[in-house]
C-alpha positions in Angstrom: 96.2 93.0 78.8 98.6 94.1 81.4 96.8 96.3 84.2 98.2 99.1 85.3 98.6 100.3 88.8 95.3 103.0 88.8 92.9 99.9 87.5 94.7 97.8 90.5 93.8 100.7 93.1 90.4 100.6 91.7 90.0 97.4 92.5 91.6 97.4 95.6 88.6 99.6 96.7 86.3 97.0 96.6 88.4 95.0 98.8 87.5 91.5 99.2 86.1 90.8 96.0 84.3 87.8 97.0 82.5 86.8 95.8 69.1 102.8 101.4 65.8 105.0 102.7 66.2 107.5 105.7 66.1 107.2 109.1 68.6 108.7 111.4 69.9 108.5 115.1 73.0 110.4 116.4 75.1 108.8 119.5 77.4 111.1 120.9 81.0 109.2 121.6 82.5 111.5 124.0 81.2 110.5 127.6 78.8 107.2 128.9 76.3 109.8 129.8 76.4 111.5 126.5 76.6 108.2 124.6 72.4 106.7 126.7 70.8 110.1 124.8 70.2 111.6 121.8 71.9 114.4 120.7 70.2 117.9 119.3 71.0 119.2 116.3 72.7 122.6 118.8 74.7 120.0 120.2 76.2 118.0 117.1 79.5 119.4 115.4 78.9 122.6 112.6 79.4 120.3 109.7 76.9 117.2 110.3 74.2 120.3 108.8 75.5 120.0 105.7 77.1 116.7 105.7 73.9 114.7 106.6 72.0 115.3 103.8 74.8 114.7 101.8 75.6 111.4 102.8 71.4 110.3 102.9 71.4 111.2 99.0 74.7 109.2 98.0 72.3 106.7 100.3 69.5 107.2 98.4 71.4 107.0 95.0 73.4 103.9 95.7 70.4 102.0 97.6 72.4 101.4 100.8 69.9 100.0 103.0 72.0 101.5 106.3 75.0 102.8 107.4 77.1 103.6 110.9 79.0 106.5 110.6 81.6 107.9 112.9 83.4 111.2 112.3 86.1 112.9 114.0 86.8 116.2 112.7 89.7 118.1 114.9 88.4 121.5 115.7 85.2 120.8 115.3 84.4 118.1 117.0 82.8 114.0 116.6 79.7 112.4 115.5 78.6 109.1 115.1 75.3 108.3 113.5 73.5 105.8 112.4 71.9 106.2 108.9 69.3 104.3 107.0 67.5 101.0 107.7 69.1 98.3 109.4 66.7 95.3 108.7 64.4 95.7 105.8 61.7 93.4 107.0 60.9 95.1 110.2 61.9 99.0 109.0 64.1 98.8 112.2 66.5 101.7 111.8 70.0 101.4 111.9 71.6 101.9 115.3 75.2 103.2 116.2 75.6 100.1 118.5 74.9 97.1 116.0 77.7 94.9 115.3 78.7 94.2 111.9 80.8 92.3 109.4 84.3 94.5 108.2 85.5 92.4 105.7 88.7 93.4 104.7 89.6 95.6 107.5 90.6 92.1 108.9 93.3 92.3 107.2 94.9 94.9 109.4 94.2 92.5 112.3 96.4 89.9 110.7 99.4 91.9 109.7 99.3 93.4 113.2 99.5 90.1 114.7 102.1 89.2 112.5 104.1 92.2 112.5 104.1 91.7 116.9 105.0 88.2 116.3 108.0 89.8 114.0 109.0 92.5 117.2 108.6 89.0 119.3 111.5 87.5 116.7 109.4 84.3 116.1 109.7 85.2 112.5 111.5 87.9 110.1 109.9 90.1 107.4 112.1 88.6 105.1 111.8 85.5 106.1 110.9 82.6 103.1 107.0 81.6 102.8 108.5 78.0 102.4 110.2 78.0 106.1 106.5 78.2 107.5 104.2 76.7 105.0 106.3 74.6 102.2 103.5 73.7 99.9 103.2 77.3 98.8 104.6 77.5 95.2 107.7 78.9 94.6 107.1 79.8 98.0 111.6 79.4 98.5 111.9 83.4 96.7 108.5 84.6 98.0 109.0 86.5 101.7 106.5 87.0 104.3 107.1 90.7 103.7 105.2 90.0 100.1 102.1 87.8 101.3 101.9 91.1 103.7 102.2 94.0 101.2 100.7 92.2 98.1 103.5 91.6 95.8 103.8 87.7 96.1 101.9 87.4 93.0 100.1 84.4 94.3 96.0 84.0 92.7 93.4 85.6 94.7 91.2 82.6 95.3 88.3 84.6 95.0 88.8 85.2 91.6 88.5 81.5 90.7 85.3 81.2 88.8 84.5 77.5 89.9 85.5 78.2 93.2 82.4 81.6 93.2 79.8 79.1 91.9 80.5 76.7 95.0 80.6 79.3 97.3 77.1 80.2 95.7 75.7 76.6 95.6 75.9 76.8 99.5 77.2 79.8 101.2 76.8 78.1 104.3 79.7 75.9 104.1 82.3 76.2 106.5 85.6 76.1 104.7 89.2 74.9 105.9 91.9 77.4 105.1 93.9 74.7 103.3 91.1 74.3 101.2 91.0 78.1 100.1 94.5 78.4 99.5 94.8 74.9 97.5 91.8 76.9 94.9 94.9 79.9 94.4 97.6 77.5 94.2 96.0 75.6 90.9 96.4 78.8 88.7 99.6 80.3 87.6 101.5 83.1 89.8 100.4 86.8 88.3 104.1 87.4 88.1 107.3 86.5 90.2 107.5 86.9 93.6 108.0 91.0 94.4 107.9 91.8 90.5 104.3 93.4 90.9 101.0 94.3 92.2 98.3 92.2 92.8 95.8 92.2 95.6 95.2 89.0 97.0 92.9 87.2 99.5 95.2 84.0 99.6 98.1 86.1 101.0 96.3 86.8 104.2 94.4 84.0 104.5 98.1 82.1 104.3 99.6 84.9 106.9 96.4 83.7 109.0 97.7 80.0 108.8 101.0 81.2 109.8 99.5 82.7 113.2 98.4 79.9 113.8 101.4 77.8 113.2 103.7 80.2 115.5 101.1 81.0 118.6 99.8 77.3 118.9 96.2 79.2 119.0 93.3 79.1 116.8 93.5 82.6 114.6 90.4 84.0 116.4 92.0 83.0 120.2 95.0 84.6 118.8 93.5 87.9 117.4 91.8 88.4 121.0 94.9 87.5 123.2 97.2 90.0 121.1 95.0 92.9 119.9 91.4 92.2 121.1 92.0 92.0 124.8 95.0 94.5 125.6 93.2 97.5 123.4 90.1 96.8 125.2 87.8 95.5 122.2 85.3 93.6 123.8 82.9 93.6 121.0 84.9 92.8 118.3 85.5 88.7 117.2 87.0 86.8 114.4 84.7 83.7 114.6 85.1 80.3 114.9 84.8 79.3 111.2 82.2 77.1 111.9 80.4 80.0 113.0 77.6 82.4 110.7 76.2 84.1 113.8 76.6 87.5 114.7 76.4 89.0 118.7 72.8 91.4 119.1 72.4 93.9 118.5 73.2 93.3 114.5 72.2 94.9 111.5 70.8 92.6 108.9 73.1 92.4 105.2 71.7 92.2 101.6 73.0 92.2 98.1 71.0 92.8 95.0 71.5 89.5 93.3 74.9 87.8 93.2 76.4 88.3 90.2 78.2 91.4 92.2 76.8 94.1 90.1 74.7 95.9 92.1 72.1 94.5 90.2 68.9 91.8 90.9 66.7 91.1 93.9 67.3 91.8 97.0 68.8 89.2 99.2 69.3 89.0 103.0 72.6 87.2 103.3 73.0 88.0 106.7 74.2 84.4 107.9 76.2 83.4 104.9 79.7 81.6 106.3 81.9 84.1 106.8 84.9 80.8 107.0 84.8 81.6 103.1 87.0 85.0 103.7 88.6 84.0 107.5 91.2 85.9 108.4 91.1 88.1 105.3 88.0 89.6 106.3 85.6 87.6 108.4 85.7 90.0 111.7 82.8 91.2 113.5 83.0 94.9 115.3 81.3 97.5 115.8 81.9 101.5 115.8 83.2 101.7 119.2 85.2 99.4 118.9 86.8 100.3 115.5 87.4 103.9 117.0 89.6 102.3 119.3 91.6 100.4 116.6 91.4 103.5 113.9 94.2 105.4 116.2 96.1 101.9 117.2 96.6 100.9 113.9 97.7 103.8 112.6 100.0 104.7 115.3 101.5 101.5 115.5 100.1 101.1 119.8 101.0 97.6 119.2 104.0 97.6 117.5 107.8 98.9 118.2 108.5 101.9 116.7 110.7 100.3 114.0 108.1 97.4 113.1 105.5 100.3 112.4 108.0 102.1 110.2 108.3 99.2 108.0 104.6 98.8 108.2 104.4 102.3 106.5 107.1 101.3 103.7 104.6 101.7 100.7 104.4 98.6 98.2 102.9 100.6 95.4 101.2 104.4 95.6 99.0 106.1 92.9 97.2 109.3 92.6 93.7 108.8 92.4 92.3 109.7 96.5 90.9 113.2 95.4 94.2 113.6 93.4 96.3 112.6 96.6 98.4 108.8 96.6 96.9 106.0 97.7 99.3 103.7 98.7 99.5 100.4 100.3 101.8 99.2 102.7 101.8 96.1 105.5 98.3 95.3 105.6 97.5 98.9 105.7 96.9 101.9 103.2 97.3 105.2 102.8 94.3 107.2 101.7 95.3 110.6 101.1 96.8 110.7 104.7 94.1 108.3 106.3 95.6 105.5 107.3 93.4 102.5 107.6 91.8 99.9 105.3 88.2 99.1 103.5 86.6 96.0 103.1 83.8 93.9 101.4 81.8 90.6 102.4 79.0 89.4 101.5 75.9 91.7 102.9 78.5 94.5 104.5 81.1 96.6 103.6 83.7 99.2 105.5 86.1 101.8 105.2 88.6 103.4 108.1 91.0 105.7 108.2 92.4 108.3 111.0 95.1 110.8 110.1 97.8 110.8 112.5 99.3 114.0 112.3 95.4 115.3 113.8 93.9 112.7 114.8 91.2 113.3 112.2 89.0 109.9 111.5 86.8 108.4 109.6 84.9 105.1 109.8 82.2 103.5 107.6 80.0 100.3 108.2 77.3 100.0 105.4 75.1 96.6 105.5 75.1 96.8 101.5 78.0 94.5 99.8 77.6 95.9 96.0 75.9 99.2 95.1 73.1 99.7 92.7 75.8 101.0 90.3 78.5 98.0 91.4 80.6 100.6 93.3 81.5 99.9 97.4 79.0 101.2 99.6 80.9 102.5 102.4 83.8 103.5 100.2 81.5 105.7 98.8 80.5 107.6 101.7 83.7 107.8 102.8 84.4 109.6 99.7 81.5 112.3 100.6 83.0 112.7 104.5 86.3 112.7 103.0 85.6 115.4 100.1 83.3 117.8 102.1 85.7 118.1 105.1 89.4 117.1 104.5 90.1 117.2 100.8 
């Protein structure tokens, strides 16, 4: 059956497809001072009255354990919260400065890296696969542009049924990037190189390899000399991928079984390898830190002016963000005019976007991978921020 573009959107808002009971503090973002106290409900923007309780019943429906939440609506003003539980054993409460797995919103890491190594001409958008890694199939007709903006047609490893039932067996290994890329590269292409649509782990997690190949760095030294360091982001990490730990403060992650319905007992897979998703989605942050990167990202900070204009060259677009496109570009989509990315791993999932014509932002961290009714945690409160004040 040949999917179309809406069912490949719907997907993509899961992310990585490897594979919540109340308690609220508020943070204000906008001075240190601010930032050591609790804010009052006078002090908090008009619309966290009303948007609150919305996004503790889509909790409440969904059984998200916890979320972090950070708004920024122009005009009225930000708020960052956390919502929720964020360890079920102890009934500690979420806090606005745990760190916490993004998934997929590593993906916006790696492209940016690889987009700054393109403005550094050490490689071309264009460029074959096969000039840097030759073992890729067919990879003489398939460009770096296409690993980049999803169209190489290469199998998403993660899709490989043998391959989920060893990750299962012992989510604790810590796997080599040639061995996630040599699971993809057994099954057949989805179609020809830039003849399609398919979104694909193996493309970022071969862009990752690539990094590495042109900086002489492992990925997660490069990720903090190009992006971490000169933006600042001192608590955010790609790490080693011998490494399941996560810095303290850290909000614990579940899933409800893992069959990735939404569906079973309730697991704490907290310190399950991250290695499994590398530099597709296995960085740590937290909601400082991805405020910083919300407006860098999708202002192009990093990047010449040119490089981001080709970053915003949309691969595929359909209408289904509130009736708006959602497109997808250079590691990067376009949700209704938020640009940013989401993402899924195992125990946590995220959603970002800012809107760069107002600086208008939105950023999701839920410590829920699948919810109760197998949609994406913090896609779905996105959905709720986005609907009740920018839709």
């Amino acid at each position: 059956m040949r999917t179309t573009h809406v069912q490949l959107f719907r997907r993509l808002v899961l992310a990585l497809t490897l594979v919540v009971w109340m308690g609220v503090s508020v943070w204000s973002v906008s001075s240190p001072a601010q930032a050591a106290s609790m804010r009052s409900a006078e002090q908090s923007p008009p619309f966290v009255a009303k948007l609150k309780p919305l996004l503790q019943a889509k909790m409440q429906q969904l059984r998200i354990p916890g979320a972090l939440v950070f708004v920024n609506d122009p005009g009225q003003g930000s708020w960052a919260t956390g919502l929720g539980i964020g360890n079920l054993a102890s009934r500690d409460p979420m806090q606005v400065h745990n760190f916490m797995r993004i998934g997929s919103l590593t993906k916006t890491f790696t492209a940016t890296v690889i987009l700054q190594l393109v403005d550094q001409h050490k490689l071309r958008l264009d460029d074959p696969v096969s000039t840097y890694q030759p073992e890729v199939p067919n990879g003489a007709h398939m460009t770096i542009r296409m690993l980049l903006n999803m169209t190489s047609g290469l199998f998403n490893y993660t899709d490989d049924a043998d391959f989920g039932q060893t990750f299962l067996s012992n989510p604790y290994t810590a796997w080599k990037p040639n061995e996630l890329v040599a699971v993809a590269f057994k099954h057949p292409p989805y179609f020809a190189p830039g003849k399609g649509f398919h979104y694909s782990n193996t493309n970022t997690i071969l862009l990752g390899m690539i990094i590495e190949q042109l900086t002489h760095l492992p990925a997660e030294q490069a990720f903090q000399h190009y992006i971490f360091g000169p933006l600042g982001m001192h608590e955010t990490s790609l790490p080693p991928r011998s490494s399941s730990a996560i810095p303290t403060p850290h909000a614990q992650g579940y899933m409800y079984g893992t069959d990735y319905t939404g569906q079973g007992p309730t697991l704490n897979v907290t310190d399950w390898n991250p290695s499994v998703a590398w530099t597709a989605g296995a960085i740590i942050s937290t909601l400082h830190d991805l405020k910083i990167w919300a407006k860098a990202l999708a202002t192009g900070q990093l990047l010449s002016a040119a490089t981001q204009k080709e970053r915003l060259t949309w691969a595929i677009c359909a209408p289904i963000w509130f009736g708006k496109p959602q497109c997808y570009g250079l590691g990067l989509s376009d949700f209704g005019g938020f640009l940013g990315h989401n993402g899924a791993i195992a125990g946590f999932t995220s959603w970002l976007g800012y809107q760069p014509q107002t600086g208008a932002t939105i950023i999701v961290l839920a410590n829920l991978h699948v919810a109760a009714d197998g949609s994406a945690p913090a896609d779905e409160l996105a959905k709720v921020i986005y609907q009740e004040l920018f839709a």
